[in-house]
C-alpha positions in Angstrom: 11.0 -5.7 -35.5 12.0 -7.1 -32.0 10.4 -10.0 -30.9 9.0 -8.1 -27.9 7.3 -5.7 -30.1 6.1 -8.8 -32.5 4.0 -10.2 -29.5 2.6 -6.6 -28.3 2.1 -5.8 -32.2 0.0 -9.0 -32.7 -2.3 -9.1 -30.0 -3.5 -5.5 -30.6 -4.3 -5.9 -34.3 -1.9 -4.2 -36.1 -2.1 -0.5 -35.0 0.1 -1.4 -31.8 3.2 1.6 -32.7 0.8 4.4 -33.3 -1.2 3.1 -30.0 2.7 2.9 -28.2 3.8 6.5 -29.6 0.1 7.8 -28.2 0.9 5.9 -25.1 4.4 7.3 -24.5 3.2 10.7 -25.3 0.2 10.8 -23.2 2.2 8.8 -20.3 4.9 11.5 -20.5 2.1 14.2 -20.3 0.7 12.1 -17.1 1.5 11.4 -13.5 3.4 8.4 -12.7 3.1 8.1 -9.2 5.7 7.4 -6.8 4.8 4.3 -5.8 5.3 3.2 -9.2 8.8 4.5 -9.5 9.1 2.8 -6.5 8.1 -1.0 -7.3 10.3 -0.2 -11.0 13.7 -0.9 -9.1 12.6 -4.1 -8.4 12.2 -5.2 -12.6 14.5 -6.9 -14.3 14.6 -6.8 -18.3 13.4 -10.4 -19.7 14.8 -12.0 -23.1 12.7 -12.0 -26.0 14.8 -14.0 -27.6 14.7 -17.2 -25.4 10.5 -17.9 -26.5 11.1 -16.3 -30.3 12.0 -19.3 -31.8 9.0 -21.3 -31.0 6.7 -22.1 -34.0 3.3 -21.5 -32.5 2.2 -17.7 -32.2 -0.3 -18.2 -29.7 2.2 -20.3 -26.9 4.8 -17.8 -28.6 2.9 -15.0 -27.3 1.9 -16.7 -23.6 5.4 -17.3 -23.1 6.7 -14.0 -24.0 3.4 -12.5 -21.5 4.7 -15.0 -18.8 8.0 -14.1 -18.6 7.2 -10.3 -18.4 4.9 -11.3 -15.8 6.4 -13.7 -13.7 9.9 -13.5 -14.5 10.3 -9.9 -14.9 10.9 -8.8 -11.2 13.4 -9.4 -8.9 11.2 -11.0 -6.2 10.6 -13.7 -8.5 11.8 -16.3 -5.8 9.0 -15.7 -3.7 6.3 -16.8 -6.0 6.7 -20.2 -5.0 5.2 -19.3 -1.9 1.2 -18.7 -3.1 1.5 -22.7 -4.4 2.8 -23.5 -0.9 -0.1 -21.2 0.4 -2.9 -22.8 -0.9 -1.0 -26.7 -0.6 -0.9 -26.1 3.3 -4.6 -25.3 3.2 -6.0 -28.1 1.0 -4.1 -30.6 3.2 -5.1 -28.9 6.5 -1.5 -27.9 7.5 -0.7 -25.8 10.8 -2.7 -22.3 10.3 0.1 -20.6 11.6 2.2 -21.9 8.2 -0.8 -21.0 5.9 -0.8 -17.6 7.1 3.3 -16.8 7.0 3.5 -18.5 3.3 0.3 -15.9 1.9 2.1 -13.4 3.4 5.3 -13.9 1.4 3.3 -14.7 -1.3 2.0 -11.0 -1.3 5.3 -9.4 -1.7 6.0 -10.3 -5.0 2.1 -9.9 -5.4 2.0 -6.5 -4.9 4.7 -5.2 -6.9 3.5 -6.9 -10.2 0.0 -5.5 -9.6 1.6 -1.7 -9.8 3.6 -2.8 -13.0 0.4 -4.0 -14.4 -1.5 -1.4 -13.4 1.3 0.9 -15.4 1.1 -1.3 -18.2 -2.7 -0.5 -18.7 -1.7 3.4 -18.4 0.2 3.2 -21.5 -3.2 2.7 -23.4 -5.7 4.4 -21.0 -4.4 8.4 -21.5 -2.7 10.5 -18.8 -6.0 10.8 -16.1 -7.4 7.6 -16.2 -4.0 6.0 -16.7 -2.7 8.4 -13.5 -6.3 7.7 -11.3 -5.4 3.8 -11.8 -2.2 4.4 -10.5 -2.8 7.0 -7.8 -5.8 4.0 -6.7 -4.0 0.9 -6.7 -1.0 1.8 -5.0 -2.2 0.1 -1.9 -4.6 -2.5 -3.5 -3.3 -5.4 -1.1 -4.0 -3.1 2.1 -7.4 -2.5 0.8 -8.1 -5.9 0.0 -7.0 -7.8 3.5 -8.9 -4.5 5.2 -12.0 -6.0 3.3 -11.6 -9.2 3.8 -11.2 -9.0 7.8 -14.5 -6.3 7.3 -16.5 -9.2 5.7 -15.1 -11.6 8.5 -16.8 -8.6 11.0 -12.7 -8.7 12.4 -12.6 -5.0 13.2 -9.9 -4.9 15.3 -7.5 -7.1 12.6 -9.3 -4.3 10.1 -7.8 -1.2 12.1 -4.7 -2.3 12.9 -3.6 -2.9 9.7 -4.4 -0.1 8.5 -2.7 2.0 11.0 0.0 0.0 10.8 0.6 0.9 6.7 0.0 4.5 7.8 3.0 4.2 11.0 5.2 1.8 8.6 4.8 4.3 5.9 5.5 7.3 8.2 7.8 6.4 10.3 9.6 3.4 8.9 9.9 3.9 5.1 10.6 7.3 6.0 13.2 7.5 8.2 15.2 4.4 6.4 14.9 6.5 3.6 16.1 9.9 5.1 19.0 8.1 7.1 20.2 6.0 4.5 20.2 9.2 1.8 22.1 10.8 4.8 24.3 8.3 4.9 25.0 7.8 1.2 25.4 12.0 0.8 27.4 12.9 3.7 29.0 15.9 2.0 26.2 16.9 0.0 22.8 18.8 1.6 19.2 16.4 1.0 16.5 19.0 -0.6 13.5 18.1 -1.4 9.8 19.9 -2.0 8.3 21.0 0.4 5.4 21.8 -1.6 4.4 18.3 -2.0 5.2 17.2 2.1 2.7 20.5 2.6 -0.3 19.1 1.1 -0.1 15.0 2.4 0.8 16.4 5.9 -2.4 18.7 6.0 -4.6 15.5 4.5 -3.1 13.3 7.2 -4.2 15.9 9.9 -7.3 15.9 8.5 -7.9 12.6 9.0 -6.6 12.9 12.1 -9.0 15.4 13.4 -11.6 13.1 12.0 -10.4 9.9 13.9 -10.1 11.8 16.8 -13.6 13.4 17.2 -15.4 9.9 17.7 -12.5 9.4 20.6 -12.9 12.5 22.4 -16.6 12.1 21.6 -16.5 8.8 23.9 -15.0 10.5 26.7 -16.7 13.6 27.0 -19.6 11.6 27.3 -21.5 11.7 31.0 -21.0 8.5 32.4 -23.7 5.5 32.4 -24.5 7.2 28.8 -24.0 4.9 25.9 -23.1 6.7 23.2 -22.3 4.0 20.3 -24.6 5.1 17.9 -24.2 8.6 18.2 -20.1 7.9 17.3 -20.6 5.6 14.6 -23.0 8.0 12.6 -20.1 10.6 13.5 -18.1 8.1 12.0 -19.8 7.5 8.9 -20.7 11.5 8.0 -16.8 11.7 8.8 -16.1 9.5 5.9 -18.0 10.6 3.5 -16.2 14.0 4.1 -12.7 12.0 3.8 -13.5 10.6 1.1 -14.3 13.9 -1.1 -11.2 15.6 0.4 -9.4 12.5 -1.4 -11.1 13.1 -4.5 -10.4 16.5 -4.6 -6.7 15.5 -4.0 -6.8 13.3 -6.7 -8.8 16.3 -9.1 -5.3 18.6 -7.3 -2.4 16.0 -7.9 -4.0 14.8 -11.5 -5.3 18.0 -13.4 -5.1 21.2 -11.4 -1.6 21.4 -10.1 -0.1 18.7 -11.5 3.1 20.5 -11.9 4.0 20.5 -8.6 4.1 16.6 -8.5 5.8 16.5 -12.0 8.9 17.1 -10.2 8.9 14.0 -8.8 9.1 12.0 -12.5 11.7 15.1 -14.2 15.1 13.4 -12.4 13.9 9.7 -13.1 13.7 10.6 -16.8 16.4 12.1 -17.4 18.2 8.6 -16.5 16.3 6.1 -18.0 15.9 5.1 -21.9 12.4 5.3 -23.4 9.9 3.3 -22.0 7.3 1.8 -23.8 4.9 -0.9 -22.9 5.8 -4.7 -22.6 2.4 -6.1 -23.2 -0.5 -5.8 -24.8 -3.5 -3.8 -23.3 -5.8 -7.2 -22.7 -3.2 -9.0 -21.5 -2.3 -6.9 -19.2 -5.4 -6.1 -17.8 -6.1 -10.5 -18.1 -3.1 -10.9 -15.8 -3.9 -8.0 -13.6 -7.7 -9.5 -12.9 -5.9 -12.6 -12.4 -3.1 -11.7 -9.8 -6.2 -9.5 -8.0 -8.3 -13.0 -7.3 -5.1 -14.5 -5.7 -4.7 -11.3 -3.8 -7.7 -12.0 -2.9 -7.2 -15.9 -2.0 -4.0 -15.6 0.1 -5.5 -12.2 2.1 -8.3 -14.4 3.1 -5.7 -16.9 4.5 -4.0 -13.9 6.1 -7.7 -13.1 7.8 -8.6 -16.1 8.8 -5.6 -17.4 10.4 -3.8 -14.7 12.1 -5.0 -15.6 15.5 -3.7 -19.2 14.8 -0.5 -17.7 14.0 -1.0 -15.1 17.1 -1.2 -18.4 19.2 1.5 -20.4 18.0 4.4 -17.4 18.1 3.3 -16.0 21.4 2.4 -12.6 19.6 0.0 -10.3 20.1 -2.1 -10.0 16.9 -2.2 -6.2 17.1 1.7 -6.1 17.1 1.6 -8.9 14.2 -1.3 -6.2 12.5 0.3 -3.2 13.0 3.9 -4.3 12.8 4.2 -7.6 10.7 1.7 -7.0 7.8 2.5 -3.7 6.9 6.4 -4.5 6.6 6.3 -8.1 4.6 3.3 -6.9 2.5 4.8 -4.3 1.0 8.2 -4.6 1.1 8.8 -4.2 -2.2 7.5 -0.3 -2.3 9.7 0.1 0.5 12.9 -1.0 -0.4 12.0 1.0 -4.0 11.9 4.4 -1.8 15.0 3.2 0.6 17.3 2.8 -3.1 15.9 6.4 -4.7 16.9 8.2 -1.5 20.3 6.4 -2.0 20.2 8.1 -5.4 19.7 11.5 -3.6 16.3 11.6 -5.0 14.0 12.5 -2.1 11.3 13.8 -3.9 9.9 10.3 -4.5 11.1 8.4 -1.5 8.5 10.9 0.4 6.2 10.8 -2.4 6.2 6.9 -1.8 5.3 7.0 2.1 3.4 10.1 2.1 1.5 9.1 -0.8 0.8 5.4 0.7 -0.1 7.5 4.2 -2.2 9.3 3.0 -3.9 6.8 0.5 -4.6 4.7 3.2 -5.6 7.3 5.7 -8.2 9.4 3.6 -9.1 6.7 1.1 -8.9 2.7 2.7 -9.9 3.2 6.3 -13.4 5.5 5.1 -13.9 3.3 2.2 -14.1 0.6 4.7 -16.5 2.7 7.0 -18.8 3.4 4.3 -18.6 -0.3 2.8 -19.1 -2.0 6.3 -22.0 0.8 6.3 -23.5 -0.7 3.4 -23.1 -4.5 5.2 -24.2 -3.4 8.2 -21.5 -4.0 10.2 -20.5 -1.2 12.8 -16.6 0.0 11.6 -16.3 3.3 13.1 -13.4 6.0 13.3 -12.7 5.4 16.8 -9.1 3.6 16.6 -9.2 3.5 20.7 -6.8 6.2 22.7 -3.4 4.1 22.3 -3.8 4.0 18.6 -4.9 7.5 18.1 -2.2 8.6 20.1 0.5 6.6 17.8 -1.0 8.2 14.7 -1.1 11.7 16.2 2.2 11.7 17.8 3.3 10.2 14.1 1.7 12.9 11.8 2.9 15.5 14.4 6.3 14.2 14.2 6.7 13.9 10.6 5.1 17.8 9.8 7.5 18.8 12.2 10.7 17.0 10.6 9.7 17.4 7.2 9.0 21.5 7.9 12.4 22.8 6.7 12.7 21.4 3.0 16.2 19.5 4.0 17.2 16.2 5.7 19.8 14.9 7.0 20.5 11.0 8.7 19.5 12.2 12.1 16.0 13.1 11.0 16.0 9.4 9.4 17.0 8.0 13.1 14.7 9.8 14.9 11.7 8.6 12.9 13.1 5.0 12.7 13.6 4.8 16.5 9.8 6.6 17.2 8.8 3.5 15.3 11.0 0.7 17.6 9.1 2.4 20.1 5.6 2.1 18.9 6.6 -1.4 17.9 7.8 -2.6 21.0 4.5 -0.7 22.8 2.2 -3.1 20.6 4.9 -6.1 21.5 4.5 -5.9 24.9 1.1 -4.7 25.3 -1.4 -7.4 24.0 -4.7 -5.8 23.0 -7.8 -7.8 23.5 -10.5 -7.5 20.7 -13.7 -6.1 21.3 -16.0 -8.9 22.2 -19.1 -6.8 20.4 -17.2 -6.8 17.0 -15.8 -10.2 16.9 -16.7 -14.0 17.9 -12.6 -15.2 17.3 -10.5 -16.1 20.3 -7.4 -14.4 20.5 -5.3 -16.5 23.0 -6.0 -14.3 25.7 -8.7 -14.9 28.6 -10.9 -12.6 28.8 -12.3 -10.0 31.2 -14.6 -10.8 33.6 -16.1 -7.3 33.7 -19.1 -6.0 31.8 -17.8 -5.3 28.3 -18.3 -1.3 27.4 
């Protein structure tokens, strides 16, 4: 037996190969999710061999986790960065460095989450192995949108999220579809348009439902405050979002799960057997762990973007809608940019549809309904300019993504609609609401009557 398997059979008393064959089996018969495929470019095969000599079984068996873990990605060099992180805090560094040190720190962060979080599907069966998946695909989003929610930073809140949902769109799109253009000049892109069909009608449904608070706002008589009237809108909204995501989740999981089998058929065919690398309880040890300095660096992020705002001379919605989105999850990005290289489309739009639409219908109500429950007001209503970004987005990406083939022009049109958007938040800097926030931004502000 390999040294590998020696570890993984110890820690799980014994019965670890049936548990493994099960595993395979049932992770064969399950979704793996794009995202997933995605972040597995990124891993790099360790050597058992280099911790099998040891004499100890326990430190044998720590080591062997810790190299899997740590060791076992290719954006290994950035771990140094969450020590640096949390050094520049304790001794009161400039806020500005705090904040670009978590972010790095989050890259590497967020890819090891997803191979955890694949790890634990091995033992878990097909659905709950596929729901863990399909839920933590954009755990770090979630997590810096609740942190700025418990900070009552609303504006930092929205902008991040819409700026995963543009990046996603627009960005890790259309790198993907022009650098598969590139790469297969003489050969025709396909893809399904079966699964595009069902993330673009979810990310117009969300749209309509951001949209109706907006239009709600203006169609109001004038002198008429109607703030409660839109954030109850707002809330019954979500709730409804939030069951349309389940019942996508009920579609992609059990229902039709064939149609997003397509996505895993090509990636099989190329790789050897997987099996897991660790034991369940490790796994789900580490994963806890890696989640609580999630946790720690995205407060960081929260509580000292305006310091970093200040000290670069940008705007914090074009370092929230922009910055965030790109560094935090790089490594899901450059996973989707490499399979469309491979002239596998099918998961480079299952990656940024799926994240789109994650974050659309599941992060930005779950946030609604969670600053419900803390009484703070988070609404729908993203304000006109970022309403019109999304819409314009969605619109733009049904419209590309109609025919079922692609080519590199597609991927420059969506990559320069984002330079645009970009440089619209660059130049343009957004004030926050003074009602949702007490944080100075570096900007003076109006002398008016706030509205």
């Amino acid at each position: 037996m390999e040294p590998a398997g020696e570890f993984y059979h110890m820690e799980n008393g014994g019965d670890q190969s049936k548990k493994a064959s099960m595993g395979k089996e049932s992770w064969n018969n399950g979704i793996r999710t794009a995202q997933t495929m995605s972040n597995s470019l990124l891993r790099k095969k360790s050597d058992p061999l280099l911790v099998s000599k040891l004499r100890f079984q326990m430190l044998r068996q720590f080591l062997a986790n810790l190299q899997e873990v740590i060791l076992g990605t290719k954006l290994a060099v950035l771990f140094p960065a969450i020590p640096l992180a949390i050094a520049a805090d304790f001794y009161k560094f400039g806020r500005h460095w705090i904040f670009a040190l978590s972010l790095l720190g989050l890259t590497p962060l967020a890819e090891r989450v997803s191979f955890l979080t694949e790890q634990i599907a091995y033992y878990t069966g097909p659905t709950v192995g596929g729901l863990l998946n399909a839920t933590c695909g954009n755990a770090t989003e979630l997590i810096i949108a609740l942190f700025a929610l418990y900070r009552s930073k609303i504006h930092v809140l929205k902008y991040s999220l819409l700026g995963s949902i543009l990046s996603n769109l627009l960005l890790v799109l259309g790198s993907s579809l022009l650098c598969g253009g590139l790469a297969n000049l003489k050969n025709e892109q396909r893809y399904d348009r079966k699964q595009a069909d069902v993330n673009s009608s979810l990310l117009l449904l969300g749209l309509l439902c951001h949209m109706l608070p907006l239009m709600s706002r203006y169609a109001a008589a004038p002198g008429v405050l109607i703030a409660d009237s839109t954030l109850q809108l707002s809330r019954a909204s979500s709730i409804l979002m939030l069951v349309a995501y389940i019942g996508y989740i009920i579609f992609q999981l059990k229902t039709h799960r064939q149609i997003f089998d397509s996505l895993q058929e090509d990636e099989e065919e190329e790789e050897e057997e997987e099996k897991a690398v660790i034991g369940f309880w490790s796994a789900f040890s580490w994963l806890v762990g890696m989640t609580l300095i999630i946790a720690l660096l995205s407060e960081y992020v929260v509580g000292t973007i305006e310091a970093a705002s200040e000290s670069w001379g940008i705007s914090v919605s074009f370092i929230s809608i922009i910055l965030i989105p790109i560094v935090g999850n790089a490594a899901e990005h450059a996973g989707a940019i490499i399979f469309a290289f491979k002239n596998k489309l099918d998961i480079s739009l299952g990656v940024a549809l799926g994240s789109a639409t994650q974050i659309s219908m599941f992060a930005v109500p779950l946030c609604v309904v969670v600053g419900w429950m803390m009484r703070v007001r988070m609404d729908l209503d993203f304000s006109l300019l970022e309403t019109a970004s999304l819409a314009l987005t969605i619109l733009v990406v049904a419209f590309t993504l109609q025919d079922g083939t692609s080519h590199y022009m597609k991927g420059i049109v969506l990559c320069l609609c984002y330079t645009a958007i970009a440089a619209c938040f660059f130049v343009l800097k957004i004030p926050a609401p003074l009602d949702q926030t007490n944080v100075k931004l570096g900007l003076k502000p109006s002398t008016g009557i706030s509205a």
